[in-house]
C-alpha positions in Angstrom: 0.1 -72.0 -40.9 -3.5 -71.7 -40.0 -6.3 -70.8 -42.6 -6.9 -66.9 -42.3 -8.4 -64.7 -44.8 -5.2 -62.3 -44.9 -3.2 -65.5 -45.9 -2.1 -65.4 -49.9 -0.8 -68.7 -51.4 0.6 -69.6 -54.8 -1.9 -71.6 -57.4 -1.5 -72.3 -61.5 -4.6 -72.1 -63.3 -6.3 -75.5 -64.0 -5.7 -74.8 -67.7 -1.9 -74.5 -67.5 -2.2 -77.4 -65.6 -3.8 -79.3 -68.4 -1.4 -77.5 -71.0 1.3 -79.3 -69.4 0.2 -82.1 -68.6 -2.8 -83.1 -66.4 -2.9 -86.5 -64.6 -4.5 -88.0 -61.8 -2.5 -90.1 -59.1 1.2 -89.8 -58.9 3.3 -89.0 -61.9 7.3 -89.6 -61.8 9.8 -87.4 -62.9 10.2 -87.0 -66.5 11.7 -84.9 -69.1 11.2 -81.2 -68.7 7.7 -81.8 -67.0 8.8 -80.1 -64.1 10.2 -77.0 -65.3 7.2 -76.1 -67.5 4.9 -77.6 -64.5 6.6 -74.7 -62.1 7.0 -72.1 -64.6 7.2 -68.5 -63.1 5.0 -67.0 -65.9 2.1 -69.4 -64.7 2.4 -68.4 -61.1 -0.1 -65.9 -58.8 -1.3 -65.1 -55.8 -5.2 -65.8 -54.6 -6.5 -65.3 -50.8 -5.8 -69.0 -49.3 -9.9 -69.1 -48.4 -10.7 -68.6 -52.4 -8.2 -71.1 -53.3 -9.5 -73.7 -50.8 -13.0 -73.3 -52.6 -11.4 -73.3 -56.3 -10.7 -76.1 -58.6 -9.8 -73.7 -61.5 -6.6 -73.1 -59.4 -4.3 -75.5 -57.8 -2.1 -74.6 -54.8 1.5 -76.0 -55.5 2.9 -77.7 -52.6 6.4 -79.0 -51.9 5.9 -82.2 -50.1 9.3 -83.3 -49.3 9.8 -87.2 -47.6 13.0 -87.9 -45.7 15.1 -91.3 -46.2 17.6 -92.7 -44.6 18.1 -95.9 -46.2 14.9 -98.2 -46.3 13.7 -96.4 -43.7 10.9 -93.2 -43.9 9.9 -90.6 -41.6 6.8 -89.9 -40.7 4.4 -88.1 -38.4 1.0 -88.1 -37.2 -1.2 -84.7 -38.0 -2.7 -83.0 -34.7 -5.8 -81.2 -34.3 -5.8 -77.2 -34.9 -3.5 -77.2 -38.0 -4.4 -74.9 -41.1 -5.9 -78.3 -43.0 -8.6 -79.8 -40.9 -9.8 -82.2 -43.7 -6.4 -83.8 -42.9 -6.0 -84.3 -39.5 -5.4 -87.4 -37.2 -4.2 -88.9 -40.0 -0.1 -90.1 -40.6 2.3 -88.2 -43.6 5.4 -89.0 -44.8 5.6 -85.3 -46.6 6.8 -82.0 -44.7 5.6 -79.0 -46.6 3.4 -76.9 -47.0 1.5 -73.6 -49.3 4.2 -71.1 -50.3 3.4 -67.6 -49.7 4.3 -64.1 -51.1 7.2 -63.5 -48.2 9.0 -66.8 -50.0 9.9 -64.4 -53.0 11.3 -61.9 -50.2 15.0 -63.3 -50.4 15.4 -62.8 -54.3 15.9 -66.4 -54.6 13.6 -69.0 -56.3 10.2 -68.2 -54.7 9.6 -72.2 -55.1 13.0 -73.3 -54.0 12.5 -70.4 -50.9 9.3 -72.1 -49.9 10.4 -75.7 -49.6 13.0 -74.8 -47.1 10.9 -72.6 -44.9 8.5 -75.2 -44.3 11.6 -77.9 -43.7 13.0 -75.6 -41.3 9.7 -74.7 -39.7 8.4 -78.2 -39.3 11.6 -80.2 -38.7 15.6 -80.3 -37.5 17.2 -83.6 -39.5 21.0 -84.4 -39.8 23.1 -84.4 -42.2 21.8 -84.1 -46.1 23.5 -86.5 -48.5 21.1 -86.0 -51.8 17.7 -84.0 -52.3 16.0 -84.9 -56.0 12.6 -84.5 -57.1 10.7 -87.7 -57.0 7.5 -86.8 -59.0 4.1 -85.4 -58.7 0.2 -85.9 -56.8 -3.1 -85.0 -57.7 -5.3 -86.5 -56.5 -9.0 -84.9 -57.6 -11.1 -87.5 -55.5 -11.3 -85.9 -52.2 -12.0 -82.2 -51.7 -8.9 -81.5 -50.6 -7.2 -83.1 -53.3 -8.8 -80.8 -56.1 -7.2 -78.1 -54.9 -3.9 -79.1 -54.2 -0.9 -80.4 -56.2 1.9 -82.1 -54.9 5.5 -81.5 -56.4 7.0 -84.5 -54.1 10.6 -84.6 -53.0 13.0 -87.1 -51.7 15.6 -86.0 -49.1 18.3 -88.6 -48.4 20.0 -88.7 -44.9 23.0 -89.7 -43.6 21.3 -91.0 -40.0 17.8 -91.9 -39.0 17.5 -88.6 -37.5 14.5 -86.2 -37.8 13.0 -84.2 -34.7 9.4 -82.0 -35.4 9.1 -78.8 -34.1 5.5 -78.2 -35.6 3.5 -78.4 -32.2 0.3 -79.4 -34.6 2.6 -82.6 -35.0 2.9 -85.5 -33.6 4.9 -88.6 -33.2 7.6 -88.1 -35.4 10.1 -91.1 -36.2 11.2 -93.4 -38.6 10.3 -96.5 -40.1 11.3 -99.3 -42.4 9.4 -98.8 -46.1 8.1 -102.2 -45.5 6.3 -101.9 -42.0 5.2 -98.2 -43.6 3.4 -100.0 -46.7 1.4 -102.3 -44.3 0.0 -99.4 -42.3 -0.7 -97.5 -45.4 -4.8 -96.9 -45.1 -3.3 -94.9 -41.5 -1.6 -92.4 -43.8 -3.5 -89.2 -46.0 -3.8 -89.9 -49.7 -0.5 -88.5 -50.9 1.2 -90.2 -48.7 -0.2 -93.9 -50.2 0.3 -92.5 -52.9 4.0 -92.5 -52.4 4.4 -95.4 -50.5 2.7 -97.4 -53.6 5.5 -95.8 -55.9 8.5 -95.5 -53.4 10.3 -98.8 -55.2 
């Protein structure tokens, strides 16, 4: 989704953040980090061009990787999507901010959100497991101040992930192995995961 001024994302406050549990880097799964993390009472709404320029907040996005075995996809970001700070470079994560319409359905607004941006961004086979795999923040870029990361790991039956984002590019997978020796290629969260993947 590209960066307009009528856009409205979710964001905790910094201090709820700390309250829970502040980090820097990746953080696994653990305990009930999570559910306090991404608790409803926390949530709110802020114009997407405030949040951008505001550390007090952090936008919450679902990054989700799919697996198939040892083997990752990923994707190459292409010029004119809504993050420009990120592009040319490779992801392993499909996801993205969630947004008022998310709560629309009555369902989990965070839950909602995940699945839009899977289904906007990419058609994959069949699902055999989806578990949360842990958190980023990463405060050492610009982009990374205002963004946290609530990472999840989809695993597939087949190799078999086709983008329909035309902002991305190069889709396919490949073995952990080869990924980790191209990692400086890929954004920061994405290293991030590849250094905690095994």
């Amino acid at each position: 989704m590209s960066l307009t001024s009528e856009e409205m994302v979710l964001v905790i406050p910094l201090e709820h953040f700390v309250n829970v549990g502040y980090f820097e880097g990746f953080r696994r799964t653990q305990g009930d980090y999570a559910t306090r993390l991404l608790d409803p009472a926390a949530f709110r709404f802020l114009p997407r061009p405030q949040a951008e320029r505001d550390p007090a907040f952090k936008q919450i996005i679902p990054y989700c990787v799919l697996a198939s075995g040892d083997a990752l996809f990923h994707y190459q970001r292409g010029a004119g999507g809504g993050e420009k700070r990120l592009e040319s470079l490779h992801s392993l994560g499909i996801g993205g901010h969630i947004n008022p319409i998310d709560s629309a359905s009555g369902r989990d607004i965070y839950q909602a959100a995940m699945q839009r941006e899977l289904t906007e961004e990419v058609e994959y086979g069949n699902e055999l497991s989806r578990r949360l795999f842990g958190f980023i923040y990463d405060p050492s870029l610009a982009v990374g101040q205002v963004h946290l990361g609530v990472v999840h790991r989809i695993e597939l039956e087949a190799p078999y992930a086709k983008l329909k984002e035309t902002k991305l590019q190069g889709g396919g997978f490949e073995s952990f192995e080869k990924l980790l020796l191209r990692k400086k290629e890929f954004e920061t969260w994405s290293q991030l995961i590849l250094e905690a993947w095994n």
